[in-house]
C-alpha positions as CSV (number, residue, x, y, z in Angstrom):
1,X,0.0,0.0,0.0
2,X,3.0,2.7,0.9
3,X,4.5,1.8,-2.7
4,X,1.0,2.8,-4.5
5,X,0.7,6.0,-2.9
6,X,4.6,6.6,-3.6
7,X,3.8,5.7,-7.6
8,X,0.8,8.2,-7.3
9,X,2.5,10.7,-5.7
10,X,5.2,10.5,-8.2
11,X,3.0,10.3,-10.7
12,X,0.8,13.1,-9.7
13,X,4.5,15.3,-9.1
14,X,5.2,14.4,-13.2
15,X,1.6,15.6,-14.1
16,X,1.7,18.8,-12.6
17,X,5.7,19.5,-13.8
18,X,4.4,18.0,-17.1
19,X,1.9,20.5,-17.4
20,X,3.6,23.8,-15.5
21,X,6.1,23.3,-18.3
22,X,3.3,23.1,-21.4
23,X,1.7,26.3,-19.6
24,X,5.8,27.9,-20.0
25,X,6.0,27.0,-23.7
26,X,2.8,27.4,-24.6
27,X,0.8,30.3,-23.1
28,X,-2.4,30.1,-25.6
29,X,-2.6,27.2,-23.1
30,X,-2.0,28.6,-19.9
31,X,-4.6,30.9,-21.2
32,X,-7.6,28.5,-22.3
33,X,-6.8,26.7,-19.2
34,X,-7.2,29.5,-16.9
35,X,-10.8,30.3,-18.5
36,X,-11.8,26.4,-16.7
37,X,-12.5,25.9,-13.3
38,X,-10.0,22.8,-13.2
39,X,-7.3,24.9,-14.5
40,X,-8.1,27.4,-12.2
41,X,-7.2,25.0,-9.5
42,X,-4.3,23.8,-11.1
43,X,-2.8,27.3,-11.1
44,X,-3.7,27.9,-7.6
45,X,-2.2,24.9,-6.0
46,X,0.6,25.6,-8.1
47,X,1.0,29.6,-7.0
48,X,0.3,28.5,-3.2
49,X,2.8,26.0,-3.8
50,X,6.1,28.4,-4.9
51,X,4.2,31.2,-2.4
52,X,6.3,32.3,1.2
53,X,3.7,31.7,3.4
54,X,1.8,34.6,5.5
55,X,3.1,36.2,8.2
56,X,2.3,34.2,11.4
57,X,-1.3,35.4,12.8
58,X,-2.7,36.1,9.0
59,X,-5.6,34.1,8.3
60,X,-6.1,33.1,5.0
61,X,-9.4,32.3,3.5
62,X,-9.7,29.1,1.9
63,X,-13.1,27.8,-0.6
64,X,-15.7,27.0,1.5
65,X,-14.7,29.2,4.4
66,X,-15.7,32.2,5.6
67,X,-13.7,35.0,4.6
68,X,-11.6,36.0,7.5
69,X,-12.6,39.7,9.1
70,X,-10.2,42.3,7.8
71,X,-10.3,46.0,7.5
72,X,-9.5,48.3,4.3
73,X,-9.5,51.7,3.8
74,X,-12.2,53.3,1.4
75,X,-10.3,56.7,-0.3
76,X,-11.8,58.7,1.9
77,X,-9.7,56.6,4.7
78,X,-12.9,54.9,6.5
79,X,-12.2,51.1,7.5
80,X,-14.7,49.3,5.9
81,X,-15.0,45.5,7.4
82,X,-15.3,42.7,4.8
83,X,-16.5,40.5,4.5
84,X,-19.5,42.2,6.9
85,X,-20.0,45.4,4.5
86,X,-22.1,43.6,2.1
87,X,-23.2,40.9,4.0
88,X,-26.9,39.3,2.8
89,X,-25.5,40.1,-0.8
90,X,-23.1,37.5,-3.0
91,X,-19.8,40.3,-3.4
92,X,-17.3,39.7,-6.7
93,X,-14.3,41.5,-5.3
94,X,-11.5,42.5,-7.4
95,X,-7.9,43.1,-6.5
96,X,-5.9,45.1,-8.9
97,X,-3.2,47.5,-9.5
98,X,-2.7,50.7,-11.7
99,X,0.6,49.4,-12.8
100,X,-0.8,46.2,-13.5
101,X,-2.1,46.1,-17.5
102,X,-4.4,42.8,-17.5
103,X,-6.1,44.6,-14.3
104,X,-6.9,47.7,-16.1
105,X,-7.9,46.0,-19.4
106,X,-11.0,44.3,-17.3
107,X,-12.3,47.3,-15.1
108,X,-14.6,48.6,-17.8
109,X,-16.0,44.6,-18.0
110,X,-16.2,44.8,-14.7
111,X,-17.8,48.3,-14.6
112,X,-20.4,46.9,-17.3
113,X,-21.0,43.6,-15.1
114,X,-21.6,45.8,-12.0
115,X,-24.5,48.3,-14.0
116,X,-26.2,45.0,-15.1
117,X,-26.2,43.5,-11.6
118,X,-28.3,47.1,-10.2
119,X,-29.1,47.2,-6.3
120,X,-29.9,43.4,-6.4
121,X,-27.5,41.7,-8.0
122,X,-24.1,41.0,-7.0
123,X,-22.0,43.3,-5.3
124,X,-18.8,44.6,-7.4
125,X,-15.9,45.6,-5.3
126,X,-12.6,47.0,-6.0
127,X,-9.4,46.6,-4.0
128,X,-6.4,48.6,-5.2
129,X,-2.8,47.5,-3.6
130,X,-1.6,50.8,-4.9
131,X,-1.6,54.5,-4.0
132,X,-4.8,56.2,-3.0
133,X,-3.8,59.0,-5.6
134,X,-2.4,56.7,-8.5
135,X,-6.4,55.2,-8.1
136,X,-8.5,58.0,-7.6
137,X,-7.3,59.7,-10.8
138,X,-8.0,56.3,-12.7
139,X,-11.1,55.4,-11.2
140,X,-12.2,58.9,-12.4
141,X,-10.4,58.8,-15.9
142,X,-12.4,55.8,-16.1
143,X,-16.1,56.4,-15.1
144,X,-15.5,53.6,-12.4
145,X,-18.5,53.9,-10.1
146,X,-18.9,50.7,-7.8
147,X,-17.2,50.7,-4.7
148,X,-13.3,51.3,-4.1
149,X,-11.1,50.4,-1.3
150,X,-7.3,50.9,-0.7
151,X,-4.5,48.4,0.6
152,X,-0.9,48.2,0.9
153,X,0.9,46.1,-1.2
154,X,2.4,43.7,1.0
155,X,2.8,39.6,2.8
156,X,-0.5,40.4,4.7
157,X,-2.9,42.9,2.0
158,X,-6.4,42.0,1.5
159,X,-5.2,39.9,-1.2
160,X,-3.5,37.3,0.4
161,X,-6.3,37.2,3.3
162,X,-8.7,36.5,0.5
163,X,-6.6,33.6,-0.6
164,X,-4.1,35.0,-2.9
165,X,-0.7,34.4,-1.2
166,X,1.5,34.7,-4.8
167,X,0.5,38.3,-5.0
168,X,-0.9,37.9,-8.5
169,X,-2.9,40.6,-10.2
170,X,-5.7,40.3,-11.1
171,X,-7.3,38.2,-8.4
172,X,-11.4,38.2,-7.9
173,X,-13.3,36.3,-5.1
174,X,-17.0,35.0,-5.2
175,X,-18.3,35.5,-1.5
176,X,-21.2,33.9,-0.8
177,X,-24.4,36.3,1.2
178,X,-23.3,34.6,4.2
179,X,-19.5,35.6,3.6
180,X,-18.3,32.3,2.5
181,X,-15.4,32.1,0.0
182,X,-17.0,30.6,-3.0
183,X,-14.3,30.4,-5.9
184,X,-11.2,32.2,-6.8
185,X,-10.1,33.5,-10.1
186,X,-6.4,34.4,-11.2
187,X,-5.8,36.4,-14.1
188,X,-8.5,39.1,-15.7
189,X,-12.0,38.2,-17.0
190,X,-12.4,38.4,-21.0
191,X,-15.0,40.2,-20.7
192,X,-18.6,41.1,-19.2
193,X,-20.2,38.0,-20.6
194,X,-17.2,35.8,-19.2
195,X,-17.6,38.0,-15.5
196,X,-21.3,37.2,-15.6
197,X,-20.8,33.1,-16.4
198,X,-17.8,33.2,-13.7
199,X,-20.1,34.9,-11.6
200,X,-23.1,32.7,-11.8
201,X,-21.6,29.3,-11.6
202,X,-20.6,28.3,-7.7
């Protein structure tokens, strides 16, 4: 019995080297499979696997959990608790950057997703790890009107409390109404239609 779940282990070890090394040569692949919810997976045991892990006393959220209780700063510098601040309503929340291209490419989707979703729907929610100045001037250059918060980049930011402990932008959470951590996505949305399917699909 040991020496079958040494031959699986090995074998499961080849798989995943077999396939992080496809994904390097071949990043139409890495792409299609990020779109899937098994790929999705794949990438984030990888990520979480190369990741230094969190300061000692940060909680991570996990799927399935509830999303641990942090505070971030609106741009007016107001804590706003999450997961608490939209509690009864499912919340897509978004980390993302100014510097960070794929990030910026997907707000408008995101911005389209949100005006669809009205005061019923699910809750869109931004988190920049940036500069509250860098953000405020693009979320006005941009016409980006659902809710902003503010973080510092760093081995404890929202972020990696929402599950995210590579650091890699773009990240979005499904919370559940009841604040539990439904999926994970890493890398930007195509677009509204892909947000809304993501979205939709627990």
């Amino acid at each position: 019995m040991p020496r079958t779940r040494t031959v699986l282990l090995v074998a499961m070890v080849a798989a995943i080297a077999g396939a992080s090394a496809s994904l390097f040569f071949e990043p139409r692949i890495a792409q299609r499979l990020a779109g899937t919810a098994a790929g999705q997976r794949l990438l984030d045991a990888a990520l979480k696997a190369k990741a230094d892990p969190p300061p000692a006393g940060v909680i991570v959220g996990e799927r399935g959990g509830i999303v641990p209780d942090m505070r971030v700063r609106d741009l007016d510098g107001r804590a706003v608790a999450l997961p608490d601040a939209w509690a009864g309503r499912t919340t897509l929340v978004n980390v993302w950057a100014t510097w960070c291209a794929p990030c910026l490419k997907e707000m408008p989707e995101l911005q389209a997703f949100a005006r669809e979703q009205g005061a019923n729907g699910t809750q869109v929610v931004g988190i920049a790890l940036d500069d509250d100045t860098a953000v405020r001037a693009f979320l006005r250059a941009h016409a980006i009107g659902y809710p902003a918060l503010v973080d510092t980049p760093g081995p404890a930011d929202a972020g990696v409390r929402l599950g995210n402990p590579a650091g890699v932008l773009p990240y979005s959470v499904l919370v559940a109404a009841d604040g539990r951590l439904l999926k994970t996505r890493i890398g930007p949305f195509r677009d509204a239609a892909d947000i809304a399917a993501w979205a939709a699909t627990n």
